[in-house]
N, C-alpha and C positions, 0 to 999 in steps of 0.2 A: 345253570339253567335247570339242570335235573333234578341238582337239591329246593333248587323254587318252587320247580312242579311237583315235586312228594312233599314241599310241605303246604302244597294247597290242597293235594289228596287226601292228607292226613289231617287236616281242618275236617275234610267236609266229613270223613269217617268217624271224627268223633262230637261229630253234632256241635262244633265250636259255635259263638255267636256268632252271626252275620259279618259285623264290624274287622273280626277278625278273616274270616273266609275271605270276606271281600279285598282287604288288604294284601293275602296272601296270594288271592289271583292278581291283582293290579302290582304286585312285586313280579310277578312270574311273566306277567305282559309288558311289563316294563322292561326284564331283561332279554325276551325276545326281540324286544323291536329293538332296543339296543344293539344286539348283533345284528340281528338281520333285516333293518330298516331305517329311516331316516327320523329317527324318532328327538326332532328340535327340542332342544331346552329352553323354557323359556322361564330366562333370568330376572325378568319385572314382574314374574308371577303376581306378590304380594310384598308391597313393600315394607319397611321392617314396622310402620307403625299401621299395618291392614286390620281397618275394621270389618274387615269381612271375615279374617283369618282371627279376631279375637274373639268373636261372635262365636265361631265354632269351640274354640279353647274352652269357653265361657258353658257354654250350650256341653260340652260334654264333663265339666266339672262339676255344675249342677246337676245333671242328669248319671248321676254314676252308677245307677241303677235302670237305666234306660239302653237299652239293646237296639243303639241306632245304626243304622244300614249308612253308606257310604252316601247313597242318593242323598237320603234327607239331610243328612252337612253340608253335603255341595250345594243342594237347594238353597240351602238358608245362606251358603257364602253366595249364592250365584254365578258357581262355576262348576265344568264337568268335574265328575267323580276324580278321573285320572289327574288332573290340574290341583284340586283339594290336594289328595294324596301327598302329590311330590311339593308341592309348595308349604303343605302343613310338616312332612318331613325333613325339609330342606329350614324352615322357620326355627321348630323347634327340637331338629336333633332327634324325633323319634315318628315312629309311624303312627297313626290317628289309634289303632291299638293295642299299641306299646304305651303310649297317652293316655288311655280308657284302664286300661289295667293296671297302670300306676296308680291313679287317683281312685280306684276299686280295692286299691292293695291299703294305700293310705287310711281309707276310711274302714276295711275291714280293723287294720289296726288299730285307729279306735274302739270298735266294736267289742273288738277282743277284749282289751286291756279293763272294758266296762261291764268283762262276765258274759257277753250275749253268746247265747250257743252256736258252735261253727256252722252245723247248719245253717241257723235263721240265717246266719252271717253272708253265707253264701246265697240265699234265695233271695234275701234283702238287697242286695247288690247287684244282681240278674246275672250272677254263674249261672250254667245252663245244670249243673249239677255238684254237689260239696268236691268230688274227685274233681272235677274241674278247676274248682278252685282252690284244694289244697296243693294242686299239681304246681298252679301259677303263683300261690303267697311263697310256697319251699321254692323255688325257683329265683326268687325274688328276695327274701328273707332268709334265708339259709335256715331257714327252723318252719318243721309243719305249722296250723294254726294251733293243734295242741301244746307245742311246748311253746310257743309263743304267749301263751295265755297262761299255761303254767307258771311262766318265768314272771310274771305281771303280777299271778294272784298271790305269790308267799310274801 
């Protein structure tokens, strides 16, 4: 639970996106009520072929430069923020973004490989700033976006 909550303090301290803030508190209120409440799962959330749950997938693969808040996904599925959450990482094995930042990781790496400089890269994609998102492609890639692009350009 502590490590939950220092990593949604550590969101907000360094100006993370929303999408991610929000996921880090709905992790952290999640593992609260787990312990200390009666917090139902509910197993029919979204069944395996939800168009409501595609919609969102859809909506954040297009939008990979689009800095969406938790509300506006649940909105367009039509369900509370917390119910998205666990039923988008219960579908597909990762959090809405863990999701967002794959498909921001993927298309930087196009970006790269086509010469575009890691800046634009990063402001094209709606990093909140390049440190931000060289933190997440090395995390992700085991190589910064520099030798990433290096290794492309020889």
């Amino acid at each position: 639970m502590a490590r939950r909550l220092n990593r949604f303090i550590a969101n907000l301290e360094s100006r993370a996106g929303i999408l991610e803030a929000e996921c880090a508190l709905g992790d952290c209120l999640e593992g609260y009520f787990g312990i200390h409440g009666n917090m139902a799962s509910d197993e029919t959330a979204f069944p395996s072929g939800s168009p409501e749950l595609d919609r969102v997938h859809d909506l954040i693969v297009d939008g990979v430069d689009v800095n969406f808040s938790v509300q506006t996904l649940a909105d367009e599925a039509g369900y509370s923020r917390f119910h998205l959450m666990r039923s988008f990482k219960k579908r597909y094995g990762q959090t809405l973004h863990d999701f967002q930042l794959d498909c921001r990781i993927k298309k930087a790496k196009l970006f790269l490989r086509q010469g575009k400089p890691i800046s634009e890269t990063a402001f094209t994609l709606g990093f909140s700033d390049q440190s931000h998102f060289q933190r997440h492609f090395k995390k992700r890639i085991a190589l910064t976006p520099d030798q990433y692009q290096s290794f492309y350009a020889e």
